[in-house]
KOLGU-4560 file (N, C-alpha, C; in nm, 3 decimals, padded with zeros to 5 digits):
<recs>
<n_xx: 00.086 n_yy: -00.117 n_zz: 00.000 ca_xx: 00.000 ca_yy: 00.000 ca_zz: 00.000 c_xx: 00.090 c_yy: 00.123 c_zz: 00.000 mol: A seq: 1 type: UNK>
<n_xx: 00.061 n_yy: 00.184 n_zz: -00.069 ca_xx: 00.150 ca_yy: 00.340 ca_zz: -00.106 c_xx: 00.046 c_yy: 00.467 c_zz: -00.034 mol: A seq: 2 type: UNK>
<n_xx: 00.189 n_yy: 00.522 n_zz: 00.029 ca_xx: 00.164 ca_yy: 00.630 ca_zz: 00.169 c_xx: -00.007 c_yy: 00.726 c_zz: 00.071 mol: A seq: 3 type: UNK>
<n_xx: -00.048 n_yy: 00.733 n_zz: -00.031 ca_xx: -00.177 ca_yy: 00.822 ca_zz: -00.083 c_xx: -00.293 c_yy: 00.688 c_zz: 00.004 mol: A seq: 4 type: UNK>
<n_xx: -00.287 n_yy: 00.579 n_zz: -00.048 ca_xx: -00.345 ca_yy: 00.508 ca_zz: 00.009 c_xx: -00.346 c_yy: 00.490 c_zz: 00.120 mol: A seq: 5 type: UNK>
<n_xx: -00.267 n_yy: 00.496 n_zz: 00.187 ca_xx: -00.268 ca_yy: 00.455 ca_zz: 00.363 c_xx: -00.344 c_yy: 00.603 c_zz: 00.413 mol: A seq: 6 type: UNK>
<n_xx: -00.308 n_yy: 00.680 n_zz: 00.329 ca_xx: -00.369 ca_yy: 00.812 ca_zz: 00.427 c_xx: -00.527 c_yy: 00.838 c_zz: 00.440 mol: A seq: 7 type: UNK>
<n_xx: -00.553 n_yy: 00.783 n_zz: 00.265 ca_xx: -00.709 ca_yy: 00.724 ca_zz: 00.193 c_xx: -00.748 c_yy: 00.668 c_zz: 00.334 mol: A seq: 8 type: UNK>
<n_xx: -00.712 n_yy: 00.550 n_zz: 00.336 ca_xx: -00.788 ca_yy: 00.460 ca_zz: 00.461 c_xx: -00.777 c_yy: 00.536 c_zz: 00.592 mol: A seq: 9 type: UNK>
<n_xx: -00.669 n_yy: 00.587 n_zz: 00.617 ca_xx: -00.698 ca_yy: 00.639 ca_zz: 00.746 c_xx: -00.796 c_yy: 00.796 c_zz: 00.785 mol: A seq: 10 type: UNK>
<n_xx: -00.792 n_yy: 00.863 n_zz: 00.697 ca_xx: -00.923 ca_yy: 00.964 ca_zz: 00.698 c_xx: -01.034 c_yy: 00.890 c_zz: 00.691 mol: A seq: 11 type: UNK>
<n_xx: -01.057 n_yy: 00.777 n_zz: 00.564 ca_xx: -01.184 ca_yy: 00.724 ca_zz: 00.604 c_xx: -01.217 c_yy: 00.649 c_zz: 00.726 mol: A seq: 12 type: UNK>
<n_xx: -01.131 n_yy: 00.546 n_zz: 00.814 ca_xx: -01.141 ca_yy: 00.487 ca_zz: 00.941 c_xx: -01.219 c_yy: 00.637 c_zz: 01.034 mol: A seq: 13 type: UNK>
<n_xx: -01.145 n_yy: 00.744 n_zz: 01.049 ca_xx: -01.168 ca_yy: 00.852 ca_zz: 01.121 c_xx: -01.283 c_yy: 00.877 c_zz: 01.091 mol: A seq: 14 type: UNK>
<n_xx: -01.351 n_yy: 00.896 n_zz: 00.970 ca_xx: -01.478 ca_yy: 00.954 ca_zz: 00.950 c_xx: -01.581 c_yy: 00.830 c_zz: 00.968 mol: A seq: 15 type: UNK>
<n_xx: -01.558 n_yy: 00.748 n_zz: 00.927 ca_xx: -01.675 ca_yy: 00.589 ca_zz: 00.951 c_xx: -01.668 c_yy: 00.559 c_zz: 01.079 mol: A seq: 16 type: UNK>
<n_xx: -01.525 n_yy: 00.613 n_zz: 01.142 ca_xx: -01.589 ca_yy: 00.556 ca_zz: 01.322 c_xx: -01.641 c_yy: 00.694 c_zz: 01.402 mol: A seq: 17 type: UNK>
<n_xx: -01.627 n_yy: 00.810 n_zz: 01.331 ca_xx: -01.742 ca_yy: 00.893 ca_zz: 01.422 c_xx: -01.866 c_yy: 00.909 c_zz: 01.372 mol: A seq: 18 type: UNK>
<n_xx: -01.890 n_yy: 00.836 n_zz: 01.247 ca_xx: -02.045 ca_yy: 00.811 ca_zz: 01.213 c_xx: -02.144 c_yy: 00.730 c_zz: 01.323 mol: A seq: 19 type: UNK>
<n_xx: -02.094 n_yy: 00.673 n_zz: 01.341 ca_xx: -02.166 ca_yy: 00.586 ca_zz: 01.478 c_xx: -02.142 c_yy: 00.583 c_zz: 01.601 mol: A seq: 20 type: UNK>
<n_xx: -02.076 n_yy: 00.674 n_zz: 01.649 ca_xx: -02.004 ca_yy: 00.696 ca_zz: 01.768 c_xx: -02.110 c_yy: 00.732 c_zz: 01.871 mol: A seq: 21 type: UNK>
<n_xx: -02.144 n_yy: 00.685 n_zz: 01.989 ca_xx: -02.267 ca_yy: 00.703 ca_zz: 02.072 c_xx: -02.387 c_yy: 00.686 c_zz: 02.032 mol: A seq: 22 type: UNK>
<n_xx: -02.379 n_yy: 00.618 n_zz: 01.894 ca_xx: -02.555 ca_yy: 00.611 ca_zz: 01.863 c_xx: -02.655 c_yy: 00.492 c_zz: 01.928 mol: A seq: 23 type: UNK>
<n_xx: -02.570 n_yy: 00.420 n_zz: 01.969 ca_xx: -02.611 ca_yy: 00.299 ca_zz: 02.017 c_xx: -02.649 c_yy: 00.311 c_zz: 02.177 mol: A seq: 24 type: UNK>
<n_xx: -02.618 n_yy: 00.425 n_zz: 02.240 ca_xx: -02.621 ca_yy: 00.461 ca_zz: 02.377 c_xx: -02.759 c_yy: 00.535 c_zz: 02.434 mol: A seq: 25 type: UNK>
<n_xx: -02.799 n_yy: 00.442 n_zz: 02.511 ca_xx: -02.928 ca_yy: 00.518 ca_zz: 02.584 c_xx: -02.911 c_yy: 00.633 c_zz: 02.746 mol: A seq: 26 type: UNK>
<n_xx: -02.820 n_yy: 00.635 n_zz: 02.777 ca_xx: -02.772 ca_yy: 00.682 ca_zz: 02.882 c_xx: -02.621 c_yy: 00.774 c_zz: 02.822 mol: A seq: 27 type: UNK>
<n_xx: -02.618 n_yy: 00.913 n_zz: 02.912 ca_xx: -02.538 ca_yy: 00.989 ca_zz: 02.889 c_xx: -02.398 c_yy: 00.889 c_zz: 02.899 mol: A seq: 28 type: UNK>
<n_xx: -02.373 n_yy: 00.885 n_zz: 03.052 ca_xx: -02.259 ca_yy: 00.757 ca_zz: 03.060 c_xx: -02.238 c_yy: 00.668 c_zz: 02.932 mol: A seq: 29 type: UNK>
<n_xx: -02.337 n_yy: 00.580 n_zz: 02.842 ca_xx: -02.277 ca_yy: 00.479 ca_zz: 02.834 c_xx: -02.237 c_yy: 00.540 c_zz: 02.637 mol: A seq: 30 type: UNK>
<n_xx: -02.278 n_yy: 00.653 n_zz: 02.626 ca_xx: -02.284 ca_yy: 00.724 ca_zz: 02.549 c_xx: -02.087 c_yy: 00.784 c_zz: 02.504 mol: A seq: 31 type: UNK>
<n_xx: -02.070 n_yy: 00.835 n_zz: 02.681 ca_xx: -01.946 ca_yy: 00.885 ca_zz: 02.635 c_xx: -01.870 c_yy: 00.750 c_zz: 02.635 mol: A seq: 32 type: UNK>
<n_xx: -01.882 n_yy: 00.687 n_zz: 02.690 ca_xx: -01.816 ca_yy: 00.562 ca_zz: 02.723 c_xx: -01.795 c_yy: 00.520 c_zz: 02.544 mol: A seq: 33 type: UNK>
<n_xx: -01.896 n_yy: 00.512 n_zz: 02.475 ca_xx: -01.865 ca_yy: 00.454 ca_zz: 02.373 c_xx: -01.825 c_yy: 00.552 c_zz: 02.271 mol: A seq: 34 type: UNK>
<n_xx: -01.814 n_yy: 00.711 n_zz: 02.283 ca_xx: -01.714 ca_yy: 00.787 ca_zz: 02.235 c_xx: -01.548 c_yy: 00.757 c_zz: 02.250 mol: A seq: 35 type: UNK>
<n_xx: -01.533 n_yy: 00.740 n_zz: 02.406 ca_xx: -01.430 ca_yy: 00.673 ca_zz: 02.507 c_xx: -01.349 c_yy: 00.604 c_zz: 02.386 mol: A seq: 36 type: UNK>
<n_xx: -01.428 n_yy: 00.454 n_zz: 02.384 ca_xx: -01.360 ca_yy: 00.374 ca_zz: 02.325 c_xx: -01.330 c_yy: 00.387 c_zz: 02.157 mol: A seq: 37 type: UNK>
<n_xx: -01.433 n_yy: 00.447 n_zz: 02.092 ca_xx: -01.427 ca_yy: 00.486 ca_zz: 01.996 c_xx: -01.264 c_yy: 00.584 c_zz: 01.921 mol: A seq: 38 type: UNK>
<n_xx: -01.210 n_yy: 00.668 n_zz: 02.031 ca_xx: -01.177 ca_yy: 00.738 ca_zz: 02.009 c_xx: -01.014 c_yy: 00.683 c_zz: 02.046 mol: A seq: 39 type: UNK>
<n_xx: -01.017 n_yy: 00.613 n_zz: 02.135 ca_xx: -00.875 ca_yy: 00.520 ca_zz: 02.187 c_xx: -00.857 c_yy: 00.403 c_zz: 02.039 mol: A seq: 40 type: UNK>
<n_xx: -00.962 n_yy: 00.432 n_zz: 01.987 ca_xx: -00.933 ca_yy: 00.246 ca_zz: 01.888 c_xx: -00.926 c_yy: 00.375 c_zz: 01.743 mol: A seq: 41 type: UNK>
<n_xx: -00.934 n_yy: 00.500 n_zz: 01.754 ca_xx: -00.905 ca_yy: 00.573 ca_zz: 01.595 c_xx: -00.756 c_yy: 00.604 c_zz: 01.631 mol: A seq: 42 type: UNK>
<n_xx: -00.733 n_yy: 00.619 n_zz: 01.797 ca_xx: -00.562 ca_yy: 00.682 ca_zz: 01.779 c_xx: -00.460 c_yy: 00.586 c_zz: 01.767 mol: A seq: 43 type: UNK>
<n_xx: -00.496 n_yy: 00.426 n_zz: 01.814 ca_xx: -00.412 ca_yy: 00.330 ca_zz: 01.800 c_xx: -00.412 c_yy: 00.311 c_zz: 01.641 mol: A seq: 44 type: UNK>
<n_xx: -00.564 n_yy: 00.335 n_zz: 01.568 ca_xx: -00.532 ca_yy: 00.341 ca_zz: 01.403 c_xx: -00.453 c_yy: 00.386 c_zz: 01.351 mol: A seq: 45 type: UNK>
<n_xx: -00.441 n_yy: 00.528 n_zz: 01.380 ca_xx: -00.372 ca_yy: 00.601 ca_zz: 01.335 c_xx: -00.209 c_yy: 00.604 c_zz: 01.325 mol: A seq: 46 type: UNK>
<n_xx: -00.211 n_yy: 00.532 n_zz: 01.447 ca_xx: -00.039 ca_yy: 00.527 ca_zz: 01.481 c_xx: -00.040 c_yy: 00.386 c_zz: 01.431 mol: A seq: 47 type: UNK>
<n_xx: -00.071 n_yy: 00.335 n_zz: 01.380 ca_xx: -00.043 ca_yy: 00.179 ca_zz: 01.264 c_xx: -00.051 c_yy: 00.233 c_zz: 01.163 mol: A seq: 48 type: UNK>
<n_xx: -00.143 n_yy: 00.309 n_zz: 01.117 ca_xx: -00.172 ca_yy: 00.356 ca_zz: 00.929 c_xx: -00.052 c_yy: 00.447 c_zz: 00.906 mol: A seq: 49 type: UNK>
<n_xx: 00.030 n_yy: 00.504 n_zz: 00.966 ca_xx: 00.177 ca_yy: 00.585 ca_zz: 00.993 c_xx: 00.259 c_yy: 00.588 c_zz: 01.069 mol: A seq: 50 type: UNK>
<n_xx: 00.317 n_yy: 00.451 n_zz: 01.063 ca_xx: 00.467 ca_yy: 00.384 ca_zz: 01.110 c_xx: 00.546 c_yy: 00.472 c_zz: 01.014 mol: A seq: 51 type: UNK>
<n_xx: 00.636 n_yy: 00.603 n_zz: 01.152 ca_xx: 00.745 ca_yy: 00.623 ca_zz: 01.064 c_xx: 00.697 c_yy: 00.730 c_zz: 01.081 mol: A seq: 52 type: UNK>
<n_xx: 00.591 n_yy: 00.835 n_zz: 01.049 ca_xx: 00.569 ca_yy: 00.934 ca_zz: 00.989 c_xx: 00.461 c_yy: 01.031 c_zz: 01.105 mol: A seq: 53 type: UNK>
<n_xx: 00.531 n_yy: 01.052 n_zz: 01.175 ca_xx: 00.492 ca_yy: 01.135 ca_zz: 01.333 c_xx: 00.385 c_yy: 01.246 c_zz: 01.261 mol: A seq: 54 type: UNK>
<n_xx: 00.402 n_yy: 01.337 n_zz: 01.205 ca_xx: 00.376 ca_yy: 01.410 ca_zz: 01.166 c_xx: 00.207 c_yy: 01.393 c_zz: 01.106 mol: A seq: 55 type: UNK>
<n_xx: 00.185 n_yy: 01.271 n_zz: 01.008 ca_xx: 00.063 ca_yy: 01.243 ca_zz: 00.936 c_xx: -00.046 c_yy: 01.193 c_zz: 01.040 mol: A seq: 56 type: UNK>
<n_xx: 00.028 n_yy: 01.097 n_zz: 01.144 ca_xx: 00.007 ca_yy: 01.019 ca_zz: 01.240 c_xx: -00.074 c_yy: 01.130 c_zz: 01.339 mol: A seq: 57 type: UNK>
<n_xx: 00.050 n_yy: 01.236 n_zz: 01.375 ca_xx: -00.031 ca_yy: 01.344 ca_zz: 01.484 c_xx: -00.162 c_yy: 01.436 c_zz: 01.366 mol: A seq: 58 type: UNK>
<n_xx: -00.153 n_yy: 01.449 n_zz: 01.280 ca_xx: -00.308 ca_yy: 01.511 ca_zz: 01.208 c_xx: -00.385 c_yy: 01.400 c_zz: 01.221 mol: A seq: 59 type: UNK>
<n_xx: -00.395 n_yy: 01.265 n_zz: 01.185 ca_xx: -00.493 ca_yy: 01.164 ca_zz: 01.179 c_xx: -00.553 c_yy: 01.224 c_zz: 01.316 mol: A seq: 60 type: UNK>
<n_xx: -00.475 n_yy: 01.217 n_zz: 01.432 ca_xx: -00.493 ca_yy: 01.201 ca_zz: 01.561 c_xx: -00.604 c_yy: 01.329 c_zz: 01.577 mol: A seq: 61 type: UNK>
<n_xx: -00.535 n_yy: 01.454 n_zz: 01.549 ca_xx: -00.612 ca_yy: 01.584 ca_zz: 01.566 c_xx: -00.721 c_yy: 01.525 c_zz: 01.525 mol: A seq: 62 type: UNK>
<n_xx: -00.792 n_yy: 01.496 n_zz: 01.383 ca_xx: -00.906 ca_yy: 01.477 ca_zz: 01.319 c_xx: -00.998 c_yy: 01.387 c_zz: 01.431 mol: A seq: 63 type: UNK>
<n_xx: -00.881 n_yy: 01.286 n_zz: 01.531 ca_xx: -01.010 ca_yy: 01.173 ca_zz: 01.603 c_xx: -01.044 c_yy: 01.273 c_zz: 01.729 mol: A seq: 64 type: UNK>
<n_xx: -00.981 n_yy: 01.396 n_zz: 01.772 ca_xx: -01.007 ca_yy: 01.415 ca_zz: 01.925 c_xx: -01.131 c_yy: 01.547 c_zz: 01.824 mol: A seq: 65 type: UNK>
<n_xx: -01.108 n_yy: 01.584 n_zz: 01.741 ca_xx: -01.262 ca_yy: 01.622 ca_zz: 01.673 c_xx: -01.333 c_yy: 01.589 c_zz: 01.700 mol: A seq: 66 type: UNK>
<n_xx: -01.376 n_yy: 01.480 n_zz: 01.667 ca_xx: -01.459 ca_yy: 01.374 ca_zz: 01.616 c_xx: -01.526 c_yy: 01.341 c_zz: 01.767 mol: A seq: 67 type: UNK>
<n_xx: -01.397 n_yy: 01.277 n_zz: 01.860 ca_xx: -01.447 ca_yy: 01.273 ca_zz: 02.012 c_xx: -01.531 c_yy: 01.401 c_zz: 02.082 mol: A seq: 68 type: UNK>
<n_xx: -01.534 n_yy: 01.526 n_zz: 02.043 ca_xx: -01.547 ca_yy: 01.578 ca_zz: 02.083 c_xx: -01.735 c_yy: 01.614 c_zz: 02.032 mol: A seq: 69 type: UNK>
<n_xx: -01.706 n_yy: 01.597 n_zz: 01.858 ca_xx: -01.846 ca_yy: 01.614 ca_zz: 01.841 c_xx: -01.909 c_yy: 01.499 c_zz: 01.885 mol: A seq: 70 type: UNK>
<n_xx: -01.891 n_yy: 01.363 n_zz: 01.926 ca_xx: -01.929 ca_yy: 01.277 ca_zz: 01.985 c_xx: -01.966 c_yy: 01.337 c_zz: 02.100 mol: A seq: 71 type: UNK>
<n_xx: -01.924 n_yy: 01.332 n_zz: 02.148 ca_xx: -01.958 ca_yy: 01.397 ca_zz: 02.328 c_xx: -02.057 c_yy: 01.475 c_zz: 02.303 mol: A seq: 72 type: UNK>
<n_xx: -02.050 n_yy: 01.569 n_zz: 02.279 ca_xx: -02.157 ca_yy: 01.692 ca_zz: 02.229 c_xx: -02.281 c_yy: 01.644 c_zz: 02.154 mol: A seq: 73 type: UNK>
<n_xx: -02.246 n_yy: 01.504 n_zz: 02.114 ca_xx: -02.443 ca_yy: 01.465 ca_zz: 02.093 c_xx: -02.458 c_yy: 01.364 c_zz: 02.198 mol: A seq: 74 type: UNK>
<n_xx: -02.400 n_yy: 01.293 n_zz: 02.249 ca_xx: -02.471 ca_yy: 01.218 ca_zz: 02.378 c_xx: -02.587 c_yy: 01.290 c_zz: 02.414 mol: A seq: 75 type: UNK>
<n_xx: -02.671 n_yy: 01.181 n_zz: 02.445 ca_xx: -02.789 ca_yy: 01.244 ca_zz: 02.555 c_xx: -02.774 c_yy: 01.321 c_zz: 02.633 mol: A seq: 76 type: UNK>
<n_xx: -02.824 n_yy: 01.434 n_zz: 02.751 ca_xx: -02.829 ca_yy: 01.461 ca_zz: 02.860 c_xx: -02.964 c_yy: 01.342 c_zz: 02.980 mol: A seq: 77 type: UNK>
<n_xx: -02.884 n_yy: 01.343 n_zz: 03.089 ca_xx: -02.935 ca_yy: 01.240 ca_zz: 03.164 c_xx: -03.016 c_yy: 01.316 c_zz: 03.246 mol: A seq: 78 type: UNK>
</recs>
């Protein structure tokens, strides 16, 4: 896989896992909780999809604590 491609997949991983991020949650808690995990399993992505390359690796990263963040911000209130 050539670094256009790896970067391909890793913007899309980032955007397909905050498509569903807390939707499945009926409770504020279990809501962030599954932002939580959501957001620990895009930064370990990220730092596999850019072995080597700190730099691409830390933007992937920026894009997931986004993402965590608009997550959070639709959870329920309890």
């Amino acid at each position: 896989m050539n670094l256009t491609q790896t970067r391909l997949r890793a913007w899309t991983f980032v955007a397909l896992s905050w498509a569903g991020m807390g939707l499945q949650a009926t409770t504020r808690q279990e809501c962030l909780d599954q932002c939580r995990s959501e957001y620990l399993s895009a930064v370990r992505d990220c730092r596999d999809l850019y072995p080597g390359d700190a730099n691409s690796a830390n933007q992937c990263v920026m894009v997931a604590i986004l993402n965590h963040t608009r997550c959070v911000d639709r959870c329920p209130e309890d």
